[in-house]
GUTIMAR-511622 format. One record per residue (C-alpha): residue number from 1; residue in three letters; x, y negated, z negated. Coordinates in nm, 2 decimals. Layout:
<sites>
<site pos="NUM" code="ALA" X="X" Y="Y" Z="Z"/>
...
</sites>
This chain:
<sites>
<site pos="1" code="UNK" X="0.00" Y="0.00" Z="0.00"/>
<site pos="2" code="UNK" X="0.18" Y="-0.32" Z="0.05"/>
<site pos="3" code="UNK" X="-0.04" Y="-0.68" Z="0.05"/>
<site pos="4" code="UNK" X="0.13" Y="-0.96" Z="0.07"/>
<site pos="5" code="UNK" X="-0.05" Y="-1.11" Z="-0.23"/>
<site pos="6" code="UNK" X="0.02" Y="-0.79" Z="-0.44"/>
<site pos="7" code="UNK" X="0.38" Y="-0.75" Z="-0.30"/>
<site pos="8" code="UNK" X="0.43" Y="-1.11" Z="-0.45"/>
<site pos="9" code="UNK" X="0.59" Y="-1.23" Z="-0.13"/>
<site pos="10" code="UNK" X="0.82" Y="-1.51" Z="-0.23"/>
<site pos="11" code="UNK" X="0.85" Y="-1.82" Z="-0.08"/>
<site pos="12" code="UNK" X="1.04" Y="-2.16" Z="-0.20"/>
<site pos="13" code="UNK" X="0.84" Y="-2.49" Z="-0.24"/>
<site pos="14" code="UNK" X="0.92" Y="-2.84" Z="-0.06"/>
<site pos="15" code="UNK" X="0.79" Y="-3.12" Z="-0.01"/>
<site pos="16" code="UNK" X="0.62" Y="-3.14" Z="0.30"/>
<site pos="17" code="UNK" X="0.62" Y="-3.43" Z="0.56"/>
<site pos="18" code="UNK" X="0.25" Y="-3.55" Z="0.45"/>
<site pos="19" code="UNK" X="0.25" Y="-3.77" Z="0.14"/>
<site pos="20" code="UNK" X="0.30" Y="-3.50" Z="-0.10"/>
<site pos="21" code="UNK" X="0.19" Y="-3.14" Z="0.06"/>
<site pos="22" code="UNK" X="0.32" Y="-2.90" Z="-0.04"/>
<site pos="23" code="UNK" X="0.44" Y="-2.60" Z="0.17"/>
<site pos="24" code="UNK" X="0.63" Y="-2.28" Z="0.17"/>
<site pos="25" code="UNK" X="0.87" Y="-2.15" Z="0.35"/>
<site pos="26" code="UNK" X="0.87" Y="-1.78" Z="0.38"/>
<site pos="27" code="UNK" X="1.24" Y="-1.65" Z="0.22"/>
<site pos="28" code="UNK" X="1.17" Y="-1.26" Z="0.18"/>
<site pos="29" code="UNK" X="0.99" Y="-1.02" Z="0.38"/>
<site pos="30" code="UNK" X="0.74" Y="-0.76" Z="0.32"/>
<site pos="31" code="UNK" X="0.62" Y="-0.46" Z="0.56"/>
<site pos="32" code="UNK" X="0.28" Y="-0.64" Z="0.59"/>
<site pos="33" code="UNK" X="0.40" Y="-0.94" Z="0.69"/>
<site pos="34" code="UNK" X="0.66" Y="-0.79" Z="0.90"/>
<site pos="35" code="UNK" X="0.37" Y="-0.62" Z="1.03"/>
<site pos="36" code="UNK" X="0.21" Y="-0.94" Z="1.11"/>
<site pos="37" code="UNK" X="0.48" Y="-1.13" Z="1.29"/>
<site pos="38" code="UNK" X="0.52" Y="-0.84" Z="1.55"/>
<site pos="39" code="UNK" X="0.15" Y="-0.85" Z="1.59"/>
<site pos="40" code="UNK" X="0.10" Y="-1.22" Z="1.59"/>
<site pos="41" code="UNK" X="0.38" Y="-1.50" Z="1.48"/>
<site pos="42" code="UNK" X="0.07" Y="-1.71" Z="1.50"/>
<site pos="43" code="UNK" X="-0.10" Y="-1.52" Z="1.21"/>
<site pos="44" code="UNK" X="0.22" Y="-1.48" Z="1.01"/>
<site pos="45" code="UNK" X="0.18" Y="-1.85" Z="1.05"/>
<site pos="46" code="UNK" X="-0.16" Y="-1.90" Z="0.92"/>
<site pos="47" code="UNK" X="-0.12" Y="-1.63" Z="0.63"/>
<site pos="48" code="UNK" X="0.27" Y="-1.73" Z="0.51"/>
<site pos="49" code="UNK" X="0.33" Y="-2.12" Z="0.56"/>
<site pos="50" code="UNK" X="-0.02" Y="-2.25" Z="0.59"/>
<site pos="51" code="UNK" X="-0.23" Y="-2.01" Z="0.35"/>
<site pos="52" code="UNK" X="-0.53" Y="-1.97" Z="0.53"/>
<site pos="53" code="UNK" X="-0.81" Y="-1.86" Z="0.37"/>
<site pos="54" code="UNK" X="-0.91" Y="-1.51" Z="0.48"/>
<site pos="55" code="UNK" X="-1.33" Y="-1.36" Z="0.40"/>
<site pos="56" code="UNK" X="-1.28" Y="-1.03" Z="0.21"/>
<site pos="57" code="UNK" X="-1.29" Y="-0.73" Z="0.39"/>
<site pos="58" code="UNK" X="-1.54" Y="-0.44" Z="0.28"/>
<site pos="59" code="UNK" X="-1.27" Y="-0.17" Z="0.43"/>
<site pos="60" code="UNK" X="-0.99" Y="-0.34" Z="0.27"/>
<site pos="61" code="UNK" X="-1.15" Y="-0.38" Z="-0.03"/>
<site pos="62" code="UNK" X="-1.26" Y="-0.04" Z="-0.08"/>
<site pos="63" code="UNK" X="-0.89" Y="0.04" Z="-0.03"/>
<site pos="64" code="UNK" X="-0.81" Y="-0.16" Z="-0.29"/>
<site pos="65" code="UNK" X="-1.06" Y="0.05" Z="-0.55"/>
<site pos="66" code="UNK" X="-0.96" Y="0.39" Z="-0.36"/>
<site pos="67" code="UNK" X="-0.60" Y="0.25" Z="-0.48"/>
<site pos="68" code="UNK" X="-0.67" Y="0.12" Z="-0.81"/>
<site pos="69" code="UNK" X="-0.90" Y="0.48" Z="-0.87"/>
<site pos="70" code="UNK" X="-0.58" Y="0.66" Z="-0.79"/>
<site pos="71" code="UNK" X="-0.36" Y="0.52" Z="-0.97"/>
<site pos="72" code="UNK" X="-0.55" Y="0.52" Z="-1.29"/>
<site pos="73" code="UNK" X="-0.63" Y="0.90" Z="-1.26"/>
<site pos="74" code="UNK" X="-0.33" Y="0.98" Z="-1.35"/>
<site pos="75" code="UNK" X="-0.35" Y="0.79" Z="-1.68"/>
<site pos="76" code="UNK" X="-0.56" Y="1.14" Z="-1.81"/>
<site pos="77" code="UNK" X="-0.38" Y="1.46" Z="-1.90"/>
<site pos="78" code="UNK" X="-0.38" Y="1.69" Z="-1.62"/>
<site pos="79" code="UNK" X="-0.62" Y="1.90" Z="-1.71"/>
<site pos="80" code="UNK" X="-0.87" Y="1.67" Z="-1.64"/>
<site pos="81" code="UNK" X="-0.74" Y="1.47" Z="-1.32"/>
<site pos="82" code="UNK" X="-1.07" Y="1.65" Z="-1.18"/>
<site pos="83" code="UNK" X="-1.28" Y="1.51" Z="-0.90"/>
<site pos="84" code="UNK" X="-1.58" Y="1.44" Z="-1.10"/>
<site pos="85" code="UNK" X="-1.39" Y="1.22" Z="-1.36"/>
<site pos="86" code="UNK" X="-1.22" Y="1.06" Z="-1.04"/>
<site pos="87" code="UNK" X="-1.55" Y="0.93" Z="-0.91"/>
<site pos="88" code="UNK" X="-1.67" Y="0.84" Z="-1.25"/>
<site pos="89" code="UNK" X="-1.36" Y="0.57" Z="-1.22"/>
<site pos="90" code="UNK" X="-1.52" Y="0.42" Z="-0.96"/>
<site pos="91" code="UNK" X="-1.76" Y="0.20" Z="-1.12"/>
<site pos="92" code="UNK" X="-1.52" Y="0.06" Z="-1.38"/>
<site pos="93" code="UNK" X="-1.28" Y="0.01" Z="-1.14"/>
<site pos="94" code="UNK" X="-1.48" Y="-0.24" Z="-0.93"/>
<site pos="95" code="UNK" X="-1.60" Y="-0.47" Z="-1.18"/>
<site pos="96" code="UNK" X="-1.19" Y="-0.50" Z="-1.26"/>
<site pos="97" code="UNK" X="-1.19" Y="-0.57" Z="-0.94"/>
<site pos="98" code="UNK" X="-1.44" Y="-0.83" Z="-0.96"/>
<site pos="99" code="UNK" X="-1.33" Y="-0.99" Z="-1.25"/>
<site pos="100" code="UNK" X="-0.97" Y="-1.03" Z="-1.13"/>
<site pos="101" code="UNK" X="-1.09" Y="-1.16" Z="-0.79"/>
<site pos="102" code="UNK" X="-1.42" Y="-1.38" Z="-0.82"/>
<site pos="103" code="UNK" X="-1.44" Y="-1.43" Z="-0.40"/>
<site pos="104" code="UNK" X="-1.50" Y="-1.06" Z="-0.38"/>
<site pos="105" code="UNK" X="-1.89" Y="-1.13" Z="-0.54"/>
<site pos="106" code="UNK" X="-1.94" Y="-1.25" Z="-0.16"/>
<site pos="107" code="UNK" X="-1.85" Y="-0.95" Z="-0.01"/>
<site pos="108" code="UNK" X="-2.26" Y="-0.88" Z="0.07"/>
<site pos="109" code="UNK" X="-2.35" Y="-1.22" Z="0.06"/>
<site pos="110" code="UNK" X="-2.49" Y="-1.26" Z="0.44"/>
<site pos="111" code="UNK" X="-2.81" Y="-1.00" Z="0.34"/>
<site pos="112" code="UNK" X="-3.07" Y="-1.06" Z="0.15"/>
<site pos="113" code="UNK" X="-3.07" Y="-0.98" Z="-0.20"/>
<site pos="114" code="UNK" X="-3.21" Y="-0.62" Z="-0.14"/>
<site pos="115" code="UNK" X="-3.01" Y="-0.51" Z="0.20"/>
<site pos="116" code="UNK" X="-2.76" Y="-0.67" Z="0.00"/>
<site pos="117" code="UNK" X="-2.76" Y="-0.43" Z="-0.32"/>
<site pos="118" code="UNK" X="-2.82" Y="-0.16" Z="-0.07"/>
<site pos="119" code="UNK" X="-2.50" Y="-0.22" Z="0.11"/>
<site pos="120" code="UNK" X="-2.32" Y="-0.16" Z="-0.21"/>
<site pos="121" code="UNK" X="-2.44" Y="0.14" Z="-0.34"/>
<site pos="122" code="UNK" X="-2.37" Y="0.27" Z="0.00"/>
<site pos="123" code="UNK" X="-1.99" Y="0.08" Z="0.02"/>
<site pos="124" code="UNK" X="-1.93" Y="0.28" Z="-0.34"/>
<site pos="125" code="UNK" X="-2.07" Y="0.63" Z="-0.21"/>
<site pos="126" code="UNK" X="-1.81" Y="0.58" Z="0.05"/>
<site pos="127" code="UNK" X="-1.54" Y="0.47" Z="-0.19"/>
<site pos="128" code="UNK" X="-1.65" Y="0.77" Z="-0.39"/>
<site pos="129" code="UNK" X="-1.57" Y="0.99" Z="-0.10"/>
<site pos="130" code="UNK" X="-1.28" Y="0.92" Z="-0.03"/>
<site pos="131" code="UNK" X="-1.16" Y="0.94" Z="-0.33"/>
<site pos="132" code="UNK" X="-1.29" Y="1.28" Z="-0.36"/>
<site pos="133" code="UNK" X="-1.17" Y="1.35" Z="-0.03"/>
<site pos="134" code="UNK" X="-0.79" Y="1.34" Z="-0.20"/>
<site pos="135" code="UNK" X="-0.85" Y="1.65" Z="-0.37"/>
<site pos="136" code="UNK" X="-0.88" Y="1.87" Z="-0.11"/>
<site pos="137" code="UNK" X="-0.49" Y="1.70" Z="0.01"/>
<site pos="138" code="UNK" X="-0.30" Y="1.68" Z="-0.32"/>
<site pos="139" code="UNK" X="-0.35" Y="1.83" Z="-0.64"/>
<site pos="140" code="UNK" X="-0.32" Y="1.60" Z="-0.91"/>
<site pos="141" code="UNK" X="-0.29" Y="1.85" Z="-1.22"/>
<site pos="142" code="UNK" X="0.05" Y="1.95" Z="-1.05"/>
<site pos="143" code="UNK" X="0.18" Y="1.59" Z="-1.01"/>
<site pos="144" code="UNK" X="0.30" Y="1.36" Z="-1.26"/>
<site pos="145" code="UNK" X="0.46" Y="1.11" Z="-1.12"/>
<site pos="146" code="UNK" X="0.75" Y="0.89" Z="-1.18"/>
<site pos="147" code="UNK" X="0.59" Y="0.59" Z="-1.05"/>
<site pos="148" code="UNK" X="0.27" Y="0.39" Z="-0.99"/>
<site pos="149" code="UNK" X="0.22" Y="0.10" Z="-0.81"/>
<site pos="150" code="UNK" X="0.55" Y="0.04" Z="-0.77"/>
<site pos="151" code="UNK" X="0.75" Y="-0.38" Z="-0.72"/>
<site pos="152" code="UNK" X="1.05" Y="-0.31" Z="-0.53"/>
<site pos="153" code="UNK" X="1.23" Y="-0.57" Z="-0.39"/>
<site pos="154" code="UNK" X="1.62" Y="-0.57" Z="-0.29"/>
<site pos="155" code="UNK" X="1.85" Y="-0.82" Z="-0.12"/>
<site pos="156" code="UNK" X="2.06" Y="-0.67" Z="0.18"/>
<site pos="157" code="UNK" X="2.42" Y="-0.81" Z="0.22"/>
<site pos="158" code="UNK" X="2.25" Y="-1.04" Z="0.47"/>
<site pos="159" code="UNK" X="2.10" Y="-1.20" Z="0.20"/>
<site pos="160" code="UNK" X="1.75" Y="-1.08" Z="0.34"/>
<site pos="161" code="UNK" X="1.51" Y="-0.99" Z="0.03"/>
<site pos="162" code="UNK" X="1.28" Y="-0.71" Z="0.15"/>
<site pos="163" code="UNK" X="0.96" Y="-0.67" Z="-0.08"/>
<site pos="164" code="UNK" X="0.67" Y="-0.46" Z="-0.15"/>
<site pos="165" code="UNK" X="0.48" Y="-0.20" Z="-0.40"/>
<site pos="166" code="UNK" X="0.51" Y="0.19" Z="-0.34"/>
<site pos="167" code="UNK" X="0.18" Y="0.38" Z="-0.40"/>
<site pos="168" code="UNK" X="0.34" Y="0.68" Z="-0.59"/>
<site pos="169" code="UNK" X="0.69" Y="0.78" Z="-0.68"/>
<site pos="170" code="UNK" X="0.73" Y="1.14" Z="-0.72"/>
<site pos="171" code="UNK" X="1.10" Y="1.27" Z="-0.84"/>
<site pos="172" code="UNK" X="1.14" Y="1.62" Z="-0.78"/>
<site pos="173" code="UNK" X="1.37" Y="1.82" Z="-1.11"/>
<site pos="174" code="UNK" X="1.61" Y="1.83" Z="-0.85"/>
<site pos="175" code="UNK" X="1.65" Y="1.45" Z="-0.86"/>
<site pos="176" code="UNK" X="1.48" Y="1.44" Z="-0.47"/>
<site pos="177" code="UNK" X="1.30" Y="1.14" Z="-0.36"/>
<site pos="178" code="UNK" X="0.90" Y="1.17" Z="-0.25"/>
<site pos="179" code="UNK" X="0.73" Y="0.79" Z="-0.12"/>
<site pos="180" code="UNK" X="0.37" Y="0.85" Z="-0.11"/>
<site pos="181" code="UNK" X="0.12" Y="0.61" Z="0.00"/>
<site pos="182" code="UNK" X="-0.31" Y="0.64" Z="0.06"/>
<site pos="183" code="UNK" X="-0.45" Y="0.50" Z="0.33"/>
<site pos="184" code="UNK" X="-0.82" Y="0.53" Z="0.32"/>
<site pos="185" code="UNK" X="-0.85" Y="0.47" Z="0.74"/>
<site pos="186" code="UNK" X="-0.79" Y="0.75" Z="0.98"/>
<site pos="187" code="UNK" X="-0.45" Y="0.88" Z="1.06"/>
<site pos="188" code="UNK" X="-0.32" Y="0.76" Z="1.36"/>
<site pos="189" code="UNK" X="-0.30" Y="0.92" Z="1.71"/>
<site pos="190" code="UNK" X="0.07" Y="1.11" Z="1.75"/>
<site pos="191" code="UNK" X="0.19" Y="0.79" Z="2.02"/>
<site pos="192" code="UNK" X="0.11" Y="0.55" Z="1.74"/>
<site pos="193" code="UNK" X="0.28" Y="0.77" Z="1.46"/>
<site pos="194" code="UNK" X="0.58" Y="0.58" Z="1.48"/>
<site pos="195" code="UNK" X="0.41" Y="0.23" Z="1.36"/>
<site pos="196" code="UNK" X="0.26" Y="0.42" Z="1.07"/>
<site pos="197" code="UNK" X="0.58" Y="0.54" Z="1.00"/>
<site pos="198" code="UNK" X="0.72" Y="0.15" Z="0.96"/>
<site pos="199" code="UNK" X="0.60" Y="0.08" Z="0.62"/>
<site pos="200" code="UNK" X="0.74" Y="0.39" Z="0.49"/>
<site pos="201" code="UNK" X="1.05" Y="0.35" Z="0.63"/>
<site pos="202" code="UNK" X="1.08" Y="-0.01" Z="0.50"/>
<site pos="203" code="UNK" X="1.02" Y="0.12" Z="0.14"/>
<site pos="204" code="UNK" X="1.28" Y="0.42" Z="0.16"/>
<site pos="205" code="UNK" X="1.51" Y="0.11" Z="0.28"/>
<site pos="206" code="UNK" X="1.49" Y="-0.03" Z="-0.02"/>
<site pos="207" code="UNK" X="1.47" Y="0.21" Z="-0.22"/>
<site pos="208" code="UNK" X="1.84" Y="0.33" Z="-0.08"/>
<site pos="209" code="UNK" X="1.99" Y="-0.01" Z="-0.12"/>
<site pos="210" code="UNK" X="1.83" Y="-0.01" Z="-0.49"/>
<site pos="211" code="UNK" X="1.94" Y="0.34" Z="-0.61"/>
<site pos="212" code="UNK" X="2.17" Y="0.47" Z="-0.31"/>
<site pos="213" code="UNK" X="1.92" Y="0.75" Z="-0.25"/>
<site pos="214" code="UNK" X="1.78" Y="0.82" Z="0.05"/>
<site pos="215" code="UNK" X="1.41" Y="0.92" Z="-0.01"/>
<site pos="216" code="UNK" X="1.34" Y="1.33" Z="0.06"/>
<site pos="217" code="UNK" X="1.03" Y="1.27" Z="0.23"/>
<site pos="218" code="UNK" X="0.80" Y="0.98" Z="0.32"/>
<site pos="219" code="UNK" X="0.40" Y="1.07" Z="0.28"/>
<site pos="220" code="UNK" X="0.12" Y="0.92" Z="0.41"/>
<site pos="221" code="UNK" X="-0.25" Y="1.06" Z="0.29"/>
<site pos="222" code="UNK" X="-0.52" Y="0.95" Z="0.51"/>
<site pos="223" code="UNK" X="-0.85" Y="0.96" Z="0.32"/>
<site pos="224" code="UNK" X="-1.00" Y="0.86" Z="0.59"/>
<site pos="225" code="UNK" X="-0.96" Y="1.19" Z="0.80"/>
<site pos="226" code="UNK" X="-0.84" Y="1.42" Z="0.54"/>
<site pos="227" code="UNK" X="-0.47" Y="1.41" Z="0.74"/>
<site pos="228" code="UNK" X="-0.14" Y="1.45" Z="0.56"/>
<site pos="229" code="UNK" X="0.17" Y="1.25" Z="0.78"/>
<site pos="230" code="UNK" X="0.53" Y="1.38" Z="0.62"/>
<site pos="231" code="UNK" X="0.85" Y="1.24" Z="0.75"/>
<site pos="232" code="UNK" X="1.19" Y="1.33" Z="0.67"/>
<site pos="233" code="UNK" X="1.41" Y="1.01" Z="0.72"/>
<site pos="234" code="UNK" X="1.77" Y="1.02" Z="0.76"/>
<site pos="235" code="UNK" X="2.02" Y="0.74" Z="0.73"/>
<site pos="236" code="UNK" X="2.07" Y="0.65" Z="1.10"/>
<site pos="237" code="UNK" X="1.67" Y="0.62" Z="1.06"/>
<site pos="238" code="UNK" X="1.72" Y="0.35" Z="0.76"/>
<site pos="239" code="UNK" X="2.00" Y="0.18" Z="0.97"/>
<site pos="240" code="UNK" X="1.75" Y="0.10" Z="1.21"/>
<site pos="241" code="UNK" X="1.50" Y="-0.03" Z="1.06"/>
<site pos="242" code="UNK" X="1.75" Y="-0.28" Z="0.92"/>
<site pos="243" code="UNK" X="1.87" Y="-0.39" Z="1.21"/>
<site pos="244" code="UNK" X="1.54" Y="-0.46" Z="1.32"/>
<site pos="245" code="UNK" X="1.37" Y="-0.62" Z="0.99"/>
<site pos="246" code="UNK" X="1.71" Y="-0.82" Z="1.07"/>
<site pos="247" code="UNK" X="1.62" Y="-0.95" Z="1.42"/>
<site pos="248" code="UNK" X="1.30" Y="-0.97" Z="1.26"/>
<site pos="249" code="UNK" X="1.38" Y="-1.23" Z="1.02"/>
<site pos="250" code="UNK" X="1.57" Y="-1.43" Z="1.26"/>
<site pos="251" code="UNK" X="1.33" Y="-1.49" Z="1.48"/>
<site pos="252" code="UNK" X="1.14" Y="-1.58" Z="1.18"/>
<site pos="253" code="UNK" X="1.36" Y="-1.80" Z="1.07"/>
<site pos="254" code="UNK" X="1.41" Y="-2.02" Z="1.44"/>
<site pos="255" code="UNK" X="1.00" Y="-2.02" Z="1.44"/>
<site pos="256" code="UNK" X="0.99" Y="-2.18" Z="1.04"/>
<site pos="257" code="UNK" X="1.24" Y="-2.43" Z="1.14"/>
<site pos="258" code="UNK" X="1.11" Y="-2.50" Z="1.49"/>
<site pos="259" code="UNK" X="0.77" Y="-2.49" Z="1.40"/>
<site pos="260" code="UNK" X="0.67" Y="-2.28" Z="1.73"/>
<site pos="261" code="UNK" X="0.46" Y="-1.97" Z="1.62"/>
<site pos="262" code="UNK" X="0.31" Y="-1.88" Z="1.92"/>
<site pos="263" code="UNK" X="0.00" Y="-1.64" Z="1.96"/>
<site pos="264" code="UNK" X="0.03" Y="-1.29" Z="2.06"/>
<site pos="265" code="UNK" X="-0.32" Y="-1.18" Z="2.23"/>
<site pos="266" code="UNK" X="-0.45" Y="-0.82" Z="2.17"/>
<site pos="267" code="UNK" X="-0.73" Y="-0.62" Z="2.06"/>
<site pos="268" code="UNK" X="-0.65" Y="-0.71" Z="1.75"/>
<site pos="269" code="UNK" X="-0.80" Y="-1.07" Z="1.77"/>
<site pos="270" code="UNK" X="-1.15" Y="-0.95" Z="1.72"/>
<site pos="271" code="UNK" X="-1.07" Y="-0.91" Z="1.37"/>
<site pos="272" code="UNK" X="-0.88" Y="-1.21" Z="1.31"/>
<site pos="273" code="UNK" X="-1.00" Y="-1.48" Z="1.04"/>
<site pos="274" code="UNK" X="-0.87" Y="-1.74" Z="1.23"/>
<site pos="275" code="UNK" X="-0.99" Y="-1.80" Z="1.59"/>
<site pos="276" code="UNK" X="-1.15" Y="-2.16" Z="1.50"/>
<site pos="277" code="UNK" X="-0.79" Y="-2.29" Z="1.50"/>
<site pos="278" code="UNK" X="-0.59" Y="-2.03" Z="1.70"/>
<site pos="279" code="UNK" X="-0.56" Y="-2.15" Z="2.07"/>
<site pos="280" code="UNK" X="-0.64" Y="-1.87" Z="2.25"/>
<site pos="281" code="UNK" X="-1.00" Y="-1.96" Z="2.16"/>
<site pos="282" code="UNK" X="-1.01" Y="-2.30" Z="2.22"/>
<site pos="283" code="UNK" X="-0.88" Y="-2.43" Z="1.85"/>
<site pos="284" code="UNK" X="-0.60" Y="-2.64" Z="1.70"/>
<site pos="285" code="UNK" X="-0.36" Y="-2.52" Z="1.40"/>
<site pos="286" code="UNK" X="-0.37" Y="-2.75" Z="1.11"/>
<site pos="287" code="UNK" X="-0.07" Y="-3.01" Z="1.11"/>
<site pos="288" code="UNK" X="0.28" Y="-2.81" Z="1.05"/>
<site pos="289" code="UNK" X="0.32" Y="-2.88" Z="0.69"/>
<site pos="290" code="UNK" X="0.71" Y="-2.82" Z="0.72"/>
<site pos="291" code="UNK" X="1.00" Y="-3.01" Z="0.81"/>
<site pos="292" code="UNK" X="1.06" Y="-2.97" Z="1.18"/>
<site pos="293" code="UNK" X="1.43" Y="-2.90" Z="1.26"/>
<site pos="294" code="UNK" X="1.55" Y="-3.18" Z="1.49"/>
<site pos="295" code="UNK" X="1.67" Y="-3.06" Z="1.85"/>
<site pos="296" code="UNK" X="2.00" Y="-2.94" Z="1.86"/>
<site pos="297" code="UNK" X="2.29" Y="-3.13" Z="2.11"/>
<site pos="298" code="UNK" X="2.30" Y="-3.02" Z="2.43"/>
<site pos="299" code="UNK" X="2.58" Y="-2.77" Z="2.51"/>
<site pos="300" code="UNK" X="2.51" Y="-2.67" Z="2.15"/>
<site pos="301" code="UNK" X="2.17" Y="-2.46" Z="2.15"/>
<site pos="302" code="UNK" X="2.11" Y="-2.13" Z="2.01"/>
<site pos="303" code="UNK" X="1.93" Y="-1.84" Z="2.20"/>
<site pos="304" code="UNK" X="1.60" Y="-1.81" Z="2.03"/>
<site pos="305" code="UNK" X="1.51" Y="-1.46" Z="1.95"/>
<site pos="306" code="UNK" X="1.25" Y="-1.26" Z="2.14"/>
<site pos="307" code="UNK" X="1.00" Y="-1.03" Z="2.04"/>
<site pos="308" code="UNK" X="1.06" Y="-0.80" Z="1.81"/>
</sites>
């Protein structure tokens, strides 16, 4: 699981060019924001510098409470991580939820008060499957884990910081490495495996440059379809991936300091919070609340980096 908000995405405050705004430069890097930039720098834009505001999401919600369900099953012995306790959690669960984020009491709003309430005893039979879905993947009174919910963050020699939370850490008696994370969508078709794979790899990157162990196994649990992804990375695998998150962050950093985040049409925009001010649908961003690098001399320019 790794959201940006949860993975505490850092980011250094200045004064901005307006009478007092304040803005933030990004200055570490996460898999979902990485994720974003290679989508959309547009939409890394609106989410990391200007801070959009984004409706809740029903499906990314109930991930949230799937999550949040998990993780505090394994607060019980394990005799009785059983399904039925499981979906007892469920209840409790949300109104944390609630209570820690207030916006999410509009989740429903746009029915009436009846198709409304309706809507939510259905979203929570849903949640309630999937959580009960997991059982028939793992087996929870043979797990105890080492970790829940895990902040990582490390800096490469770069100076990069990388950043995000680990679903489940499990450390075999052998001392061997097991990232696990839920998703509560399908799994992927095999041609798209490899951008699954991304997050997971990130997180074993870090997790190398914290403890100088390369994880045994990335996992991936899909609740949705009741598939288990396993991957075993090697250390040309991690190489890559910083190399990339590397290029990555340099083309990150020109786009900051230029101020040119330019969209990236797909299929993707459907979903997207932000077409009012995105310009492939006729909008304008909000003013660049940064300070604008001036242009360098000529004969002295810098290759600005491609796609990533």
């Amino acid at each position: 699981m790794d959201n940006s908000t949860e993975a505490g995405e850092a980011a250094a405050t200045v004064a901005g060019p307006a009478g007092g705004v304040r803005a933030t430069p990004p200055v570490s890097l996460s898999p979902s924001r990485a994720s974003d930039f290679m989508q959309c720098p547009l939409l890394y834009r609106f989410r990391v510098i200007d801070k959009l505001p984004e409706k809740p999401s029903p499906a990314a919600t109930r991930g949230t409470l799937v999550h949040a369900v998990l993780e505090r099953l394994f607060d019980a012995p394990a005799a009785e991580r059983t399904a039925p306790r499981a979906k007892s959690l469920v209840p409790g669960q949300w109104d944390r939820l609630k209570e820690s984020k207030p916006e999410l009491a509009e989740l429903f709003k746009d029915s009436d008060e009846r198709t409304a309430g309706d809507q939510l005893a259905q979203w929570l039979t849903e949640a309630e499957a999937l959580v009960e879905r997991w059982f028939t993947l793992e087996d929870p009174t043979r797990l105890e884990p080492a970790e829940r919910e895990l902040f990582v963050e490390a800096s490469l020699d770069s100076g990069l910081k990388l950043r995000g939370i680990i679903d489940r850490v499990d450390v075999a008696p052998s001392g061997e490495v097991r990232i696990v994370d839920y998703k509560t969508g399908k799994a992927p078709r095999a041609e798209y495996a490899d951008g699954a794979l991304f997050q997971m790899k990130f997180y074993a990157l870090v997790v190398w440059r914290l403890k100088g162990v390369i994880p045994r196994r990335l996992q991936l649990v899909y609740l949705g379809s009741g598939d288990v992804l396993t991957y075993d990375p090697v250390m040309a695998d991690l190489e890559r991936v910083e190399r990339k998150l590397h290029t990555l962050w340099e083309a990150i950093r020109e786009a900051t300091e230029t101020g040119e985040w330019r969209p990236r049409p797909s299929k993707l925009c459907g979903w997207c919070d932000h077409q009012a001010v995105c310009p492939e649908f006729g909008g304008t961003p909000p003013p660049y609340p940064l300070q604008i690098r001036p242009p360098r001399p000529a004969g002295d320019a810098q290759g600005t980096m491609g796609p990533v």
